[in-house]
C-alpha positions as CSV (number, residue, x, y, z in Angstrom):
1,X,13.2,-2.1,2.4
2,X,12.2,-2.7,6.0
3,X,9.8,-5.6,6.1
4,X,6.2,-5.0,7.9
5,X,5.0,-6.5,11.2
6,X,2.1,-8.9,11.4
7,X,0.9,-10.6,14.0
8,X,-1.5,-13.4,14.1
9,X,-4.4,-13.0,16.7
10,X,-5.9,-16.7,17.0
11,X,-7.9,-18.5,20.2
12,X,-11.5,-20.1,19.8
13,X,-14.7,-19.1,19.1
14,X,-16.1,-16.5,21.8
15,X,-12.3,-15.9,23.7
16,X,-12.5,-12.4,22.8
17,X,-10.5,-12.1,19.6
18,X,-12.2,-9.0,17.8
19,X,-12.8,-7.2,21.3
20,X,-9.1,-7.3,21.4
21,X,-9.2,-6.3,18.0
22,X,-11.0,-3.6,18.5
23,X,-8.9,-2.2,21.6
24,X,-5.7,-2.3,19.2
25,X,-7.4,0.0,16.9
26,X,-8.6,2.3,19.4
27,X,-5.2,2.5,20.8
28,X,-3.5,2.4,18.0
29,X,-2.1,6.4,18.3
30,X,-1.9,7.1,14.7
31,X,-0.6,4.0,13.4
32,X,-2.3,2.6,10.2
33,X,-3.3,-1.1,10.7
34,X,-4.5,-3.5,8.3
35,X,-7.0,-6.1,9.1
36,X,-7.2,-9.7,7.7
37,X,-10.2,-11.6,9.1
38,X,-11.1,-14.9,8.5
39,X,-15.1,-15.2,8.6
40,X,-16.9,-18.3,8.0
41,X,-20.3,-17.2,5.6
42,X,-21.7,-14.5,4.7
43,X,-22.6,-12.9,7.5
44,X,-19.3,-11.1,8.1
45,X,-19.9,-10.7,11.7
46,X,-16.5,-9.4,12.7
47,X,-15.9,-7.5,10.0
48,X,-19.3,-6.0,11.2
49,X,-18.0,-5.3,14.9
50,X,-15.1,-4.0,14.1
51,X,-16.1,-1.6,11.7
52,X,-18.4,0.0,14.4
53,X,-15.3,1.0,16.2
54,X,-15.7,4.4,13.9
55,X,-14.8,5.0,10.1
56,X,-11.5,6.9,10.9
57,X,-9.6,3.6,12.5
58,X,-11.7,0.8,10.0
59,X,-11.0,2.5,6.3
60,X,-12.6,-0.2,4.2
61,X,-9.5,-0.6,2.3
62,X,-7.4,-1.5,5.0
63,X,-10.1,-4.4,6.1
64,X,-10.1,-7.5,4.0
65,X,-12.5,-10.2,5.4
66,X,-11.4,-14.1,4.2
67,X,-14.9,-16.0,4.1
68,X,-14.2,-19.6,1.9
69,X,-12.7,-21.4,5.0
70,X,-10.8,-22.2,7.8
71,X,-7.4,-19.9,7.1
72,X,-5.4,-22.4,7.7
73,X,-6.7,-24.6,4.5
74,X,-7.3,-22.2,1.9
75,X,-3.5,-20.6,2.5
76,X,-2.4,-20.4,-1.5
77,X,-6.0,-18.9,-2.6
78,X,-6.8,-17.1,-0.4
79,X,-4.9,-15.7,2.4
80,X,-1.2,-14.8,0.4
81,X,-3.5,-13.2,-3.0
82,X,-5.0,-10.9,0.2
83,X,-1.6,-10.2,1.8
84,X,0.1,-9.4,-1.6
85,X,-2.6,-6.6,-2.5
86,X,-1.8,-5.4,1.2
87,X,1.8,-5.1,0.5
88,X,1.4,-3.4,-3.7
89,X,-0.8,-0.9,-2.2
90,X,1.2,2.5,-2.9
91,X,0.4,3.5,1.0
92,X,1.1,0.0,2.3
93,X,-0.2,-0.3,6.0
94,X,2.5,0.4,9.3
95,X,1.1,-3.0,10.7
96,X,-0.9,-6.2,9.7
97,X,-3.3,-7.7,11.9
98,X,-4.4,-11.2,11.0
99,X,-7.3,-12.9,13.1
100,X,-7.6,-16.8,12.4
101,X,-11.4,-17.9,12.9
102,X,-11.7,-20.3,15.9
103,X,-11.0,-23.7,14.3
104,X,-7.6,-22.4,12.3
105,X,-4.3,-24.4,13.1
106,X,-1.4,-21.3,13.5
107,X,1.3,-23.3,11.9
108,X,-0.1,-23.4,8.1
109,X,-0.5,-19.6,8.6
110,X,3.2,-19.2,10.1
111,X,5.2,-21.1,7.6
112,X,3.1,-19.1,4.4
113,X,4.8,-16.1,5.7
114,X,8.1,-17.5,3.8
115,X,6.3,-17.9,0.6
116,X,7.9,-16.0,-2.6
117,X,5.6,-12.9,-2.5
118,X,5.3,-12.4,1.0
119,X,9.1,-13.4,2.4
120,X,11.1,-10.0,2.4
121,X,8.6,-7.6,2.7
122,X,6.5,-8.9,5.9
123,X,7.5,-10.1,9.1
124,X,5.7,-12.3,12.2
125,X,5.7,-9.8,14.9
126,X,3.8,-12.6,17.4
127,X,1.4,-14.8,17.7
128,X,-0.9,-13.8,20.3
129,X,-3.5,-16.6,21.8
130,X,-6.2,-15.6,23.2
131,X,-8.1,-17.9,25.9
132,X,-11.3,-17.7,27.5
133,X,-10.5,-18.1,31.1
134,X,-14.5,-18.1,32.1
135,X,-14.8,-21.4,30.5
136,X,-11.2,-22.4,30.9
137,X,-12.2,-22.3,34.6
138,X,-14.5,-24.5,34.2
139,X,-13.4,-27.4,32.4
140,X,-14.0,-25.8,29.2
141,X,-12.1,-25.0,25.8
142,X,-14.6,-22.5,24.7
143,X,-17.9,-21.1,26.4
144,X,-20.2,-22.7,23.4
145,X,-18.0,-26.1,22.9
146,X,-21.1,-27.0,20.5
147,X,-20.6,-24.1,18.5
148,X,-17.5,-24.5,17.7
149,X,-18.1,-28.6,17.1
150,X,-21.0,-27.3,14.9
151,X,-18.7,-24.7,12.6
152,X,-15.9,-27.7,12.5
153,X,-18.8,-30.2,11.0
154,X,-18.6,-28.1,8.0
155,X,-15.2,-28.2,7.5
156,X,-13.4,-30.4,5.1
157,X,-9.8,-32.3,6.2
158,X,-8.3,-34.5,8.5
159,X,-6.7,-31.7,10.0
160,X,-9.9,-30.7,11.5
161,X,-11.2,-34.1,12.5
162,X,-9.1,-34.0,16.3
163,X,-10.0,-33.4,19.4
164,X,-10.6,-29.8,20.3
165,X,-8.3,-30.5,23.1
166,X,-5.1,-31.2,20.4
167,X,-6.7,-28.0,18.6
168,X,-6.5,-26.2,21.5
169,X,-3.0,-27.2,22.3
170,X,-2.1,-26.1,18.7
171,X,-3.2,-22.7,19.2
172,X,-1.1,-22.8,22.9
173,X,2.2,-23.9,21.2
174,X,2.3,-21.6,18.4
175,X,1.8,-18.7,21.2
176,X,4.3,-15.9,21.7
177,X,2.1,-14.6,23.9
178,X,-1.4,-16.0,25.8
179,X,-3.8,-13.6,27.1
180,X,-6.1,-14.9,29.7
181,X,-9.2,-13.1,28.8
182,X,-12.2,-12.4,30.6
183,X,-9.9,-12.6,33.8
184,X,-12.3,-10.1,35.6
185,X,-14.9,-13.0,35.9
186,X,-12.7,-14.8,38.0
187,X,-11.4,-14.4,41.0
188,X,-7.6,-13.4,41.7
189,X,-6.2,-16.5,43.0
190,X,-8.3,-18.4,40.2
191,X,-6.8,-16.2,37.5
192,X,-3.6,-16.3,38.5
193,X,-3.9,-20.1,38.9
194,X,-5.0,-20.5,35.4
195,X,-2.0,-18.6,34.0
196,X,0.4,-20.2,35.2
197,X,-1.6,-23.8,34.0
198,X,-1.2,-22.1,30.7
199,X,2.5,-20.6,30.8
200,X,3.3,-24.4,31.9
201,X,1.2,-25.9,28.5
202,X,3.5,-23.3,26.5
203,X,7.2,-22.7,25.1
204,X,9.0,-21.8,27.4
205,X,9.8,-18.8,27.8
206,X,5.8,-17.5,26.7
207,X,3.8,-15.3,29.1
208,X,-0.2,-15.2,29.7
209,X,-1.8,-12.3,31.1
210,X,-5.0,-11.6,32.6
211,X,-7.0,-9.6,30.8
212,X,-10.3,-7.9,30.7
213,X,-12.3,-7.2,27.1
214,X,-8.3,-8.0,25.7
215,X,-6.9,-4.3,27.3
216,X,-3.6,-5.0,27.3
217,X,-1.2,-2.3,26.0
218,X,-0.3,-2.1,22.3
219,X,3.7,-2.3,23.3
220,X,2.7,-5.9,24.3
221,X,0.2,-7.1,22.2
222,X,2.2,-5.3,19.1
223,X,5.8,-4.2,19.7
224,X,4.2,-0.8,19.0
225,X,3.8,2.0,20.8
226,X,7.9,2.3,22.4
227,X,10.2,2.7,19.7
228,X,13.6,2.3,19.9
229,X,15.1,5.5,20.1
230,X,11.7,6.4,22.6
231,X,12.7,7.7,26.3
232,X,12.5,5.6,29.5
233,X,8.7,5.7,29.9
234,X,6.1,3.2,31.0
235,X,3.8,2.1,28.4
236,X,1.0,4.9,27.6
237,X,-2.1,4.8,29.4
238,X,-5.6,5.1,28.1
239,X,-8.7,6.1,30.4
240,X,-11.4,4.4,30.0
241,X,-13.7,1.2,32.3
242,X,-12.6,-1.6,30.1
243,X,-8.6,-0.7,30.2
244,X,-6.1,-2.7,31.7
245,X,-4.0,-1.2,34.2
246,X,-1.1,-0.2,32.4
247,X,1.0,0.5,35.8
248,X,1.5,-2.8,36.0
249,X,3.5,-2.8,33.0
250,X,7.3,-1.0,32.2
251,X,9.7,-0.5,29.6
252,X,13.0,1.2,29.4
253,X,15.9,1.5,26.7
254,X,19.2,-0.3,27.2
255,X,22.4,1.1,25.9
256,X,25.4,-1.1,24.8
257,X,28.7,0.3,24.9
258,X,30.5,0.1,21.7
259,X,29.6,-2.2,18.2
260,X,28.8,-6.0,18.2
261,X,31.2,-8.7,17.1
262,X,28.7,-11.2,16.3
263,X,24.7,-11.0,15.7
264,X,24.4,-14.9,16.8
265,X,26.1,-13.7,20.0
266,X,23.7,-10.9,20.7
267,X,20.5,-13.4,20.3
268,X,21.7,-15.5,22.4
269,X,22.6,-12.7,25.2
270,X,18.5,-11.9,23.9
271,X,16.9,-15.1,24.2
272,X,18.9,-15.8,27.2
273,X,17.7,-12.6,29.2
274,X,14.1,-13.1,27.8
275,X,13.8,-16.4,29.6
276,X,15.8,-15.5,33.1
277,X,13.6,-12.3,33.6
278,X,10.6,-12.7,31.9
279,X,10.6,-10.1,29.7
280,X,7.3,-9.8,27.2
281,X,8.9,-8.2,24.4
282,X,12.2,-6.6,23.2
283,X,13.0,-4.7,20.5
284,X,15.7,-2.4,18.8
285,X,18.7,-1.7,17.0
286,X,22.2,-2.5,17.1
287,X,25.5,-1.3,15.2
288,X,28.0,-4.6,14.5
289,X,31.5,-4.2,13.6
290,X,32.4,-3.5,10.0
291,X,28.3,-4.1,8.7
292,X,27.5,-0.8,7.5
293,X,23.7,-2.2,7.8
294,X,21.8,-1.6,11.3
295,X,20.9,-4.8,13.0
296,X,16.8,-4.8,14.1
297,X,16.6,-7.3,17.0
298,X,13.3,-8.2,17.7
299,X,12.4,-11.0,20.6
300,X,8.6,-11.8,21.6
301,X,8.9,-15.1,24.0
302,X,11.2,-17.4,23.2
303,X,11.5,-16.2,19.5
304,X,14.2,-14.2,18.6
305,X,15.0,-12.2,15.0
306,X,17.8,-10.3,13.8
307,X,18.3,-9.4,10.8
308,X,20.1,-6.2,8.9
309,X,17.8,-3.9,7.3
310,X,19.2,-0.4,5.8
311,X,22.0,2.0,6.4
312,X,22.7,4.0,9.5
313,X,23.2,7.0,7.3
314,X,23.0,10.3,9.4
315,X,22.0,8.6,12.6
316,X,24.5,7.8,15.4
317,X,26.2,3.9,15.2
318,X,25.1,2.3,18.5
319,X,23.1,-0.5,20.2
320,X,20.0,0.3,21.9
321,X,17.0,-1.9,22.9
322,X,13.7,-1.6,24.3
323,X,12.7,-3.7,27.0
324,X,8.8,-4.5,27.6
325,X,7.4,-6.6,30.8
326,X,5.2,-6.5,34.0
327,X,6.6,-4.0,36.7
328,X,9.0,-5.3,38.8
329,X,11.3,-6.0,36.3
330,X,14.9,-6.4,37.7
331,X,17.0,-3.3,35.4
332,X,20.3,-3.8,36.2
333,X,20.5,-7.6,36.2
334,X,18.6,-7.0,32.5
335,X,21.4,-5.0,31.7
336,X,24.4,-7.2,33.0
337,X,22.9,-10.0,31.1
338,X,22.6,-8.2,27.8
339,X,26.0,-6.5,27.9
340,X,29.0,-8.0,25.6
């Protein structure tokens, strides 16, 4: 059974997590995607927001709002019970979405995923961590520091008793991808500045984008949207004012002549080409020498996963991989370095 992709949205309070949200489910072209949310109270305010984004993309079924705690602390009661009824459901969702409230450590959340119940059927597509480059730009963490200082005064655990500096860092390191948010309030230079202070605080290999009201295409944000048998194409573009440009992005479908000898091989060709060219995502299918299995190869930053998932049956044995980045991306050096 082919496992289902999550990925974890996290950044802090006011960096523009639900707006991103809300652009992945207005872009999501058909795809069913299930929401966790982790809301402090009662007041459900993102759950709220995103709702308003029209009936037809927010099914109340496939929203389930976590509001006991910080995510990251209430793992066991909480956030697997809510990803289990997720997965029974007889029309289980094409992708999870999971956004962490502002104070949540990512690594708690990451290593539940490998819990009995969850491991096997549900996969971490990426973490994506979204920054507020306003108030990055100006010496800032968050635009209201206080606010979050207030919401972590309620919280109980040592692990929320640091610095919002080391939380901040936490949230960086666990990143497969950072998006700069609110970049349009800055100028160029300063943008551009600030991304590459954040690519330098990250693992290597990790991207941050600008971005304006999180519109950044879903074949980055996701690994949706460019599938693997899809045609050379750039990433779909959506009109609308508070859209990204999507010209500045590409993708395009590599080929491999023949069957793989060994999967370890093929990641490390992966990861390898990921960090020389700065690819944002990759991801695809490849045939290996007397596995009768398909091999999905997924790579977002410097993580790379293969594993085998069904039969080929009726479909052709062969080796092809999307590759996602900014434009400009260097095709046939890509190529030569993902070739046997």
């Amino acid at each position: 059974m082919s496992r289902i992709p999550a990925t974890v949205v996290t950044g802090f309070l006011g960096s523009g997590k639900t707006t991103l949200i809300r652009h992945i489910l207005e872009h999501a072209d058909g795809r069913r995607i299930a929401l966790v949310i982790n809301e402090f109270g009662d007041l459900g305010v993102d759950g709220e927001l995103i709702r308003g984004c029209g009936d037809a993309l927010c099914r109340e079924e496939d929203m389930i709002e976590l509001s006991n705690g910080c995510i990251c602390c209430t793992v066991a009661d909480d956030f697997l019970p809510a990803m289990e009824r997720l997965l029974d459901r007889p029309d289980p969702p094409d992708h999870i979405v999971i956004e962490t409230s502002g104070l949540a450590l990512p690594q708690p959340l990451l290593r539940a995923f490998a819990w009995p119940g969850v491991a096997g059927r549900v996969t971490v597509d990426g973490v994506v961590t979204v920054v507020d480059g306003a108030a990055l730009a100006e010496g800032r963490f968050a635009g209201d520091e206080d606010a979050v200082a207030s919401a972590r005064a309620g919280l109980e655990g040592a692990d929320h008793d640091s610095p919002l500096r080391e939380l901040f860092e936490d949230q960086l390191a666990c990143a497969d991808l950072v998006v700069l948010n609110k970049a349009d309030l800055l100028e160029p230079e300063a943008a551009e500045a600030l991304a590459a202070s954040l690519r330098a605080g990250a693992r290597p290999g990790v991207r941050a984008l600008p971005a304006r009201h999180g519109a950044l295409p879903l074949g980055v944000l996701l690994g949706l949207g460019v599938g693997a048998e899809a045609e050379d194409r750039r990433a779909p573009h959506h009109d609308g004012e508070d859209d990204h440009d999507h010209d500045e992005f590409e993708s395009f479908v590599v080929d491999l002549p023949g069957e793989e000898a060994d999967p370890a091989a093929l990641a490390a060709r992966v990861r390898a080409a990921v960090a020389a060219h700065g690819i944002l995502r990759l991801k695809g299918f490849a045939a290996v020498a007397g596995k009768p299995l398909r091999l999905a190869v997924q790579a977002a930053g410097p993580r790379v996963e293969t594993r085998f998932d069904r039969p080929w049956g009726d479909a052709p044995r062969r080796t092809r991989l999307v590759v996602i980045g900014e434009a400009g991306l260097d095709r046939p050096a890509i190529e030569a370095a993902l070739a046997p």
